[in-house]
C-alpha positions in Angstrom: 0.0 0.0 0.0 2.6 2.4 0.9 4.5 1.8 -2.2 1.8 2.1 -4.6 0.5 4.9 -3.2 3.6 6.9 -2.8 4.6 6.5 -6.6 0.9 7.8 -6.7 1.6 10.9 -4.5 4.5 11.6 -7.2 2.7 11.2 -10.5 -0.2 13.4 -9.2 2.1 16.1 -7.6 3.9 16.1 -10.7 0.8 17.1 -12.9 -0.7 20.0 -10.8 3.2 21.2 -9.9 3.3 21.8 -13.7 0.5 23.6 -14.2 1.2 26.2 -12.2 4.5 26.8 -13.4 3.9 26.8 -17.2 4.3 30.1 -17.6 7.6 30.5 -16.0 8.7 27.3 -18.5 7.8 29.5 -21.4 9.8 32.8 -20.4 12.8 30.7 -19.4 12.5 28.8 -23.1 11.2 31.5 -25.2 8.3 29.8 -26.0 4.7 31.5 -27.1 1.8 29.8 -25.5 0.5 27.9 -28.4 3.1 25.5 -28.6 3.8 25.4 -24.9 0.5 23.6 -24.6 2.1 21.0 -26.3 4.0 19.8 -22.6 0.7 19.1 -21.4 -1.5 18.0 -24.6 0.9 15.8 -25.3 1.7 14.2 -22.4 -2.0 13.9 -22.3 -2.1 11.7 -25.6 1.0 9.4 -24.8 -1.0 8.7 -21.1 -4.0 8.3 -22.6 -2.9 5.8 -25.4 -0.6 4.0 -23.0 -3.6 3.1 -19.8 -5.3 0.6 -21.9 -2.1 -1.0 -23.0 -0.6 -1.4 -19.6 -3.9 -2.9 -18.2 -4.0 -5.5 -21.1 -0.2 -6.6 -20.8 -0.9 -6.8 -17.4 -3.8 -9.6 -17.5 -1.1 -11.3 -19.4 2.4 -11.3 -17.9 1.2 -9.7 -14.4 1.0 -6.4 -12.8 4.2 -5.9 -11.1 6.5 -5.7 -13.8 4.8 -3.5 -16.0 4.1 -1.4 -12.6 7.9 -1.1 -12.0 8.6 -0.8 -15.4 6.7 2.2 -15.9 7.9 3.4 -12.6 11.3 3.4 -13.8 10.6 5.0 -16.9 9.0 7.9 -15.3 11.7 8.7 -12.7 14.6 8.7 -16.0 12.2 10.8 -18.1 11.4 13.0 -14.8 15.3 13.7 -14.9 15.8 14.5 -18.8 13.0 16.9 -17.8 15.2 18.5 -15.0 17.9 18.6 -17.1 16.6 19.9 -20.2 17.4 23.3 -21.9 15.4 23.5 -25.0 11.8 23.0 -26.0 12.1 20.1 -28.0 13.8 18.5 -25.3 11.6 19.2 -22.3 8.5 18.0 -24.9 10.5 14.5 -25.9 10.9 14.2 -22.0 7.8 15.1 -21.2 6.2 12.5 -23.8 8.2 9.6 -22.4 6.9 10.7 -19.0 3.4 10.2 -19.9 4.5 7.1 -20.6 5.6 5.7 -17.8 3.3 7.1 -15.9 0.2 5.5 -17.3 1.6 2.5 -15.7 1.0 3.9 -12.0 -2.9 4.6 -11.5 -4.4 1.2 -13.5 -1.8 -1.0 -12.2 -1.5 0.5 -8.8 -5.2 -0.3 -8.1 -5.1 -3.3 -9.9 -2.4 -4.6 -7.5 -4.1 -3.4 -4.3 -7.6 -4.8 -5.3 -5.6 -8.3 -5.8 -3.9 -8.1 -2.6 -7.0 -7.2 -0.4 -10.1 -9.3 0.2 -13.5 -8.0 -1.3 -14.6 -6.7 2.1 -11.7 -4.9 2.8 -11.2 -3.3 -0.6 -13.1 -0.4 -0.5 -11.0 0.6 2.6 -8.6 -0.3 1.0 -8.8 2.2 -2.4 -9.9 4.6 0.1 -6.6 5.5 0.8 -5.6 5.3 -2.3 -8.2 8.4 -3.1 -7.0 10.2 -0.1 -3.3 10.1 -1.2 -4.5 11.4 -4.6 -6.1 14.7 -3.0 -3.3 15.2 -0.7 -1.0 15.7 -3.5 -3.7 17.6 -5.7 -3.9 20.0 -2.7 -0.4 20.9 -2.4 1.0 20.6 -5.7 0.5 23.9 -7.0 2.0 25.5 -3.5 4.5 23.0 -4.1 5.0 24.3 -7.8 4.5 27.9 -7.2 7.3 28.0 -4.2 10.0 25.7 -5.9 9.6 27.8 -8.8 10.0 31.0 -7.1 12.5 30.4 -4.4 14.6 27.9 -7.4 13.8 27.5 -10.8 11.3 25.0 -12.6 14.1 22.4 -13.2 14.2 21.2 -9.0 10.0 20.9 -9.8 11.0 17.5 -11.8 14.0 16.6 -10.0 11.8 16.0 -7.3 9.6 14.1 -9.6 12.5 12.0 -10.7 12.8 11.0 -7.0 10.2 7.8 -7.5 13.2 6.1 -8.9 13.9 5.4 -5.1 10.7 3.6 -5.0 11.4 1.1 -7.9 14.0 -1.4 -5.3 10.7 -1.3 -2.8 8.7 -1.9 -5.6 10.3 -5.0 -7.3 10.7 -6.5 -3.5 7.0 -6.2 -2.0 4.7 -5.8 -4.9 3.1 -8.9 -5.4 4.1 -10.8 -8.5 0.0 -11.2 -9.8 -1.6 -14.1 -11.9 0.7 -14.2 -15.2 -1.0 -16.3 -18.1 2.1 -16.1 -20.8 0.5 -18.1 -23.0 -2.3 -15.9 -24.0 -2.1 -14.0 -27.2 -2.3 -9.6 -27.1 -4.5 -8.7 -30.2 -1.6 -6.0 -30.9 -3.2 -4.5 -34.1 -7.1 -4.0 -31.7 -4.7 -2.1 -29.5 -2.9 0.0 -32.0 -6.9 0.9 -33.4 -7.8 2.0 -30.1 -5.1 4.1 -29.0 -5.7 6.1 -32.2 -9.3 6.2 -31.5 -8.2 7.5 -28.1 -5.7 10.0 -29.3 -8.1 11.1 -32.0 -10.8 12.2 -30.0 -8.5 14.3 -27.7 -7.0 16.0 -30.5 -9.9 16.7 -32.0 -11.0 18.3 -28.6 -8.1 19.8 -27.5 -7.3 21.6 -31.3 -10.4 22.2 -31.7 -10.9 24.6 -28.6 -7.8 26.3 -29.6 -7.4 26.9 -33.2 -11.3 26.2 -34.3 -13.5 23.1 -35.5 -12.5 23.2 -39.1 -8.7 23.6 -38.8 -6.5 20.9 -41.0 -5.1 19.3 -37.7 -9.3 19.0 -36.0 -10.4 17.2 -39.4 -7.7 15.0 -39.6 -7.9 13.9 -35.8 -12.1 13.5 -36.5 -11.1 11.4 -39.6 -8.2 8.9 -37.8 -10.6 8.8 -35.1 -13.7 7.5 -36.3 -12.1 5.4 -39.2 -9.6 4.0 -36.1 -13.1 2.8 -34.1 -14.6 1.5 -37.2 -11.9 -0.7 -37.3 -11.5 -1.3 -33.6 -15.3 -2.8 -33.6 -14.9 -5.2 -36.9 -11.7 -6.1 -35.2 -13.1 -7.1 -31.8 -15.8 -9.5 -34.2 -13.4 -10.8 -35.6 -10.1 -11.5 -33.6 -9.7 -15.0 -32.1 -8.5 -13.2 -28.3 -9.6 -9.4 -28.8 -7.8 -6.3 -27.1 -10.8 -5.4 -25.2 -11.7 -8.4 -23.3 -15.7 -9.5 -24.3 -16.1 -10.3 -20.7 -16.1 -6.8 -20.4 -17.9 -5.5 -23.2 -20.6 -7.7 -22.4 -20.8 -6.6 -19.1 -23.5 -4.2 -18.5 -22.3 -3.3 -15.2 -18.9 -2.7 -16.3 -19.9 -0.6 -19.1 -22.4 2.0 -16.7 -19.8 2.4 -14.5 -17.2 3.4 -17.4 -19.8 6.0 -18.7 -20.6 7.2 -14.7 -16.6 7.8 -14.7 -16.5 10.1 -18.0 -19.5 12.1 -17.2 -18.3 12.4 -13.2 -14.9 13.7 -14.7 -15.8 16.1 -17.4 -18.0 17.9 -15.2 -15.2 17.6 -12.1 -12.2 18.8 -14.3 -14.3 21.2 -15.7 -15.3 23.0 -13.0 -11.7 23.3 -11.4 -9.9 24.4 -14.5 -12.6 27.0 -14.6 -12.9 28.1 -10.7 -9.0 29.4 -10.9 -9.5 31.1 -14.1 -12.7 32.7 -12.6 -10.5 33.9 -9.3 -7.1 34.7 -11.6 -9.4 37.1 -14.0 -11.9 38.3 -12.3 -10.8 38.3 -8.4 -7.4 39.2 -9.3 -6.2 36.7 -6.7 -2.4 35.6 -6.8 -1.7 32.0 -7.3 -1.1 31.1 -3.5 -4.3 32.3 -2.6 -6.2 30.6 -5.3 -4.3 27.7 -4.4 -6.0 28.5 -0.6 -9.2 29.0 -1.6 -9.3 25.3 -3.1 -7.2 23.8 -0.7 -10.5 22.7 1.5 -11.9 20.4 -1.4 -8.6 18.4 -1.6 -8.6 18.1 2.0 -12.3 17.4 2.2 -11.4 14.5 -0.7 -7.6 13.4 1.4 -9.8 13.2 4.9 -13.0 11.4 3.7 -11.4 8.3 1.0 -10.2 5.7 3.7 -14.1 6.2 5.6 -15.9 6.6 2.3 -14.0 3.6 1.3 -15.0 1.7 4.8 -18.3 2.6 4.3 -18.2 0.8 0.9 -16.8 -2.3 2.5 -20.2 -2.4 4.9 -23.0 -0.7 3.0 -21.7 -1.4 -0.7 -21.1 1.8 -3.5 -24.6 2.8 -5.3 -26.0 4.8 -2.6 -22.2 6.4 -1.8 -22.2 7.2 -5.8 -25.7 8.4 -6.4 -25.3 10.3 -3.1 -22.0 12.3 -4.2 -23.1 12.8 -7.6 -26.3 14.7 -6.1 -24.0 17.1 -4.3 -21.8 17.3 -7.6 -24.9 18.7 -9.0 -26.4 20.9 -6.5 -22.5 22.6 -6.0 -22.6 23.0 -9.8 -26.0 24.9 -9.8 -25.4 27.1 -6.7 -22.1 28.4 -7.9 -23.7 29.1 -11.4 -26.9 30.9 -9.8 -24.9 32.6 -6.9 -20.9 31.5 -6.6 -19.6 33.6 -9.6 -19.5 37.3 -8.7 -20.2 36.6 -4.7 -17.6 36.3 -2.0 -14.6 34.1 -2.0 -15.8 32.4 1.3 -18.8 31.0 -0.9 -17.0 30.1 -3.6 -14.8 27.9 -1.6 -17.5 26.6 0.3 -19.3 25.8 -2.8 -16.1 23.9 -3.9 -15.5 21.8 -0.4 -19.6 21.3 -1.4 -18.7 19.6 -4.7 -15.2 17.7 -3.6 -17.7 16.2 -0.4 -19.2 14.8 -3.5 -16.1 13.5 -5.4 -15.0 11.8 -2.4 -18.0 9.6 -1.6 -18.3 8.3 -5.1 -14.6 8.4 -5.8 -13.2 5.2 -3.6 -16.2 3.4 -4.0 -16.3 3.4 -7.8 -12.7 1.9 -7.9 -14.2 -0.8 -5.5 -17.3 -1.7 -7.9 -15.1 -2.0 -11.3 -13.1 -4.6 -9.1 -15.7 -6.7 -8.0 -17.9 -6.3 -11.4 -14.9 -8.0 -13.5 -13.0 -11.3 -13.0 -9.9 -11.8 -11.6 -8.4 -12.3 -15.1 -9.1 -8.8 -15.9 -8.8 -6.8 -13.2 -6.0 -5.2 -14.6 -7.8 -4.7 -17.7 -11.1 -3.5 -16.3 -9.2 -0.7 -13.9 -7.0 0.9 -16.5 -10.0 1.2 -18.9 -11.8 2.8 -15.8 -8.7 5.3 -15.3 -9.1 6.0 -19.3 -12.2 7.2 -18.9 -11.8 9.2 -15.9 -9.2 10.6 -18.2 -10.8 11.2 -20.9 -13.6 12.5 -19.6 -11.3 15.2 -18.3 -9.7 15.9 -21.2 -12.9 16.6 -23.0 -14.3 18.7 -20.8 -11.3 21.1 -20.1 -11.8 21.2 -24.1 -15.3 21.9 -23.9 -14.2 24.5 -21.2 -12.4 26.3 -23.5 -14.8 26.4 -26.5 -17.6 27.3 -23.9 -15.5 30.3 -22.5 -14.6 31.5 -25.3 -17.8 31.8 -27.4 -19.6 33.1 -24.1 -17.2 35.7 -23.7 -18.7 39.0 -24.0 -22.0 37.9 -23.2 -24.5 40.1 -21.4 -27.6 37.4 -20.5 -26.9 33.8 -18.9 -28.4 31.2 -19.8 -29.1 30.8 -15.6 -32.0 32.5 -15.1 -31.3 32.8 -11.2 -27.7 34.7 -11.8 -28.0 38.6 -12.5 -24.0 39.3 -12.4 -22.0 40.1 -15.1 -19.4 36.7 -15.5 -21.7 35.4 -17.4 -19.5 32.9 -19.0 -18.7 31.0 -15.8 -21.9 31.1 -15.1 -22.9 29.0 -18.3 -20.0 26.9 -17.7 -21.2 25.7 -14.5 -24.6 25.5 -15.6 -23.9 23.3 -18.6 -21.8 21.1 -17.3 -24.5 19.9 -14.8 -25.5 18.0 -17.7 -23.1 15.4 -17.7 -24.3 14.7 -13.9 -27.6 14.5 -14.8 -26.7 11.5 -17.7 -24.7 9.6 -14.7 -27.5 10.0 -12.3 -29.3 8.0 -15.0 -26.3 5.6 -15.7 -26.0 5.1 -12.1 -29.4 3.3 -12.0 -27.7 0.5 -14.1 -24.9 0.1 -11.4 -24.0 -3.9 -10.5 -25.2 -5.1 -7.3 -22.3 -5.7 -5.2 -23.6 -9.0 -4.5 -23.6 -10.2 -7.8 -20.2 -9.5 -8.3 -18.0 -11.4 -10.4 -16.5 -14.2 -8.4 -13.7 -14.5 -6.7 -11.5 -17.5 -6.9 -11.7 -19.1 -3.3 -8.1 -20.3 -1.5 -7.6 -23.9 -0.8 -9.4 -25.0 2.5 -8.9 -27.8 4.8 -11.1 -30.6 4.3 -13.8 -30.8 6.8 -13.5 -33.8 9.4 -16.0 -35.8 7.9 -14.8 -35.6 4.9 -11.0 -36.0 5.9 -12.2 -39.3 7.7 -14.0 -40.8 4.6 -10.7 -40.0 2.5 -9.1 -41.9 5.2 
């Protein structure tokens, strides 16, 4: 536990480190902002590509390897990153980091959810969730002071620093079910991943530079002609790249659509809520980084009870309940947060992260026990893809939404008379994708019916060991 989750803490703090400290990157590098989006967007592809892959190699030759493979990956990219002194450096870095650190999230789950029993899982994840918001709450004060009081180069030499982890790693992780034999439909994976990296180039370009632009057409095109061939692929392939067991599952696939919505409204919402306190509030970045610290701490505190409470009372209620407060966060600070004081605004926030939190955990905990053992692996990463992409595509939506509103006199909330109207819309829109998993979440798997898990050797029962005597 303490391993996976502290290669956790680093990937995460590594990510919201950056963000803050973007612009300093492109004074030091000379670099205008369009292309500087490039260290992110294209760490973003290379992740996104790279989840499904690890999960599927996984089921096959087991978790650890991969897990400390990517591990080490990510601490010698993390130090090309320190140690770089161009732009096309720092992005060639910065791509192999997103590669290694896909490994981290799927596999990392998947290893914990194989090590602890069904009824102790939730718990289990719990922390797992809490270490995630401890590290999204002080990364950018992490990022903002290491940059100030150094220079942006110590923010990924300390990122480089999970190569310590990797001898800890190797040692305790467990080595997982390995099935060697089994074939990896490499050409479904290939189909997928430019599916995947499609759609969030089509997204991400096409907030910045417009819908029709060469590169937006091009990524629609490879996208939809990629999943075309993805599905005739998965009819036809003797051992597909997506498991059917999972496609088939019902379950499964509600609560890999409950995950997209859940994040495109989450991201969404705090991308926008610094923007809104940076331009309009004129804040600095330490005290917007203040201002949200209580909904990480809200999400740190609450994961290992939310994820106890799983273990007892099982997730639907936990996810239907924190989606509510998802949505009733989103419409207060569109009707009343934007404009009002900063005291609302970050109580509205700690409103909406009470909310993450108590469907966070427990979501992990149902893909686990909807899948079987053989895919665990696979079932989780696909689960962190689409908590990742359904960031991705609403920060793009974000953008598009912010920037057609802008200017705009009359909100679409009828309730808000101020004059941010943008933000306003923002919020309210991106209720939507709340609403659509409120209704997915009705299709949740019982816990009960779970997939089975395979039961240790017992010792016969002394009846039965005198008869075989």
């Amino acid at each position: 536990m303490l391993t996976v989750c502290a290669a956790l803490f680093v990937s995460v703090l590594n990510g919201t480190m950056l963000n803050v400290s973007l612009p300093v990157i492109g004074e030091d590098l000379g670099v205008e902002p369009a292309r500087l989006g490039w260290i992110v967007t294209g760490y973003l592809l290379v992740f996104g590509v790279s989840v499904p892959f690890y999960g599927r190699l996984a089921d096959v030759f087991g978790a650890r390897r991969l897990f400390v493979l990517g591990l080490c990956v990510y601490s010698v990219s993390s130090l090309f990153c320190a140690l770089s002194f161009s732009y096309p450096m720092l992005l060639g870095a910065r791509l192999l980091q997103g590669l290694g650190a896909a490994a981290i999230p799927g596999l990392g789950m998947a290893i914990i959810s194989g090590v602890y029993p069904p009824d102790r899982r939730g718990a289990a994840l719990g922390y797992v969730s809490a270490t995630v918001g401890t590290s999204a709450a002080i990364g950018p004060l992490v990022g903002g002071t290491v940059s100030s009081l150094l220079n942006w180069h110590f923010m990924f030499l300390l990122s480089s620093l999970a190569g310590l982890l990797v001898p800890f790693a190797a040692r305790l992780l467990p080595e997982g079910d390995r099935r060697p034999g089994e074939r990896i439909d490499l050409l479904g994976g290939v189909l997928l991943g430019l599916s995947v990296s499609g759609a969030l180039l089509a997204a991400t370009e096409g907030s910045r530079g417009g819908v029709m632009s060469p590169v937006v057409i091009g990524a629609v095109a490879t996208s939809i002609l990629a999943m075309i061939s993805l599905v005739v692929r998965q009819r036809t392939a003797q051992s597909p790249f997506l498991p059917r067991e999972l496609l088939r599952n019902r379950g499964f696939l509600a609560l890999q659509g409950t995950s997209f919505c859940v994040m495109a409204s989450n991201v969404a919402t705090f991308v926008s809520l610094p923007l809104m306190l940076r331009n309009d509030y004129r804040l600095s970045l330490l005290v917007v980084g203040l201002v949200l610290l209580p909904n990480s701490i809200v999400v740190a505190l609450l994961g290992p009870v939310v994820g106890r409470t799983a273990d007892r009372t099982g997730g639907r209620l936990l996810v239907r309940t924190g989606l509510l407060l998802i949505l009733i966060a989103q419409l207060l600070l569109s009707a009343f947060g934007v404009g009002s004081s900063v005291w609302v605004v970050m109580a509205m926030a700690a409103l909406q992260g009470t909310g993450f939190a108590l469907l966070n955990s427990p979501l992990a905990t149902m893909v686990s026990l909807a899948v079987s053992k053989e895919h665990q692996a696979s079932g989780l990463s696909l689960n962190n893809m689409a908590f990742f992409l359904g960031g991705g595509f609403g920060t793009a939506l974000l953008t598009a939404l912010l920037t057609v509103r802008e200017g705009a006199r009359t909100g679409l909330n009828p309730l808000y008379a101020g004059r941010e109207v943008a933000f306003s819309d923002a919020f309210l829109l991106f209720s939507l994708p709340l609403l659509i998993a409120l209704a997915l979440s009705l299709a949740l798997p019982d816990e009960e019916h779970a997939a089975p898990e395979a039961e240790p050797p017992t010792a016969p029962q002394p009846a039965r060991a005198a008869a075989q005597r």
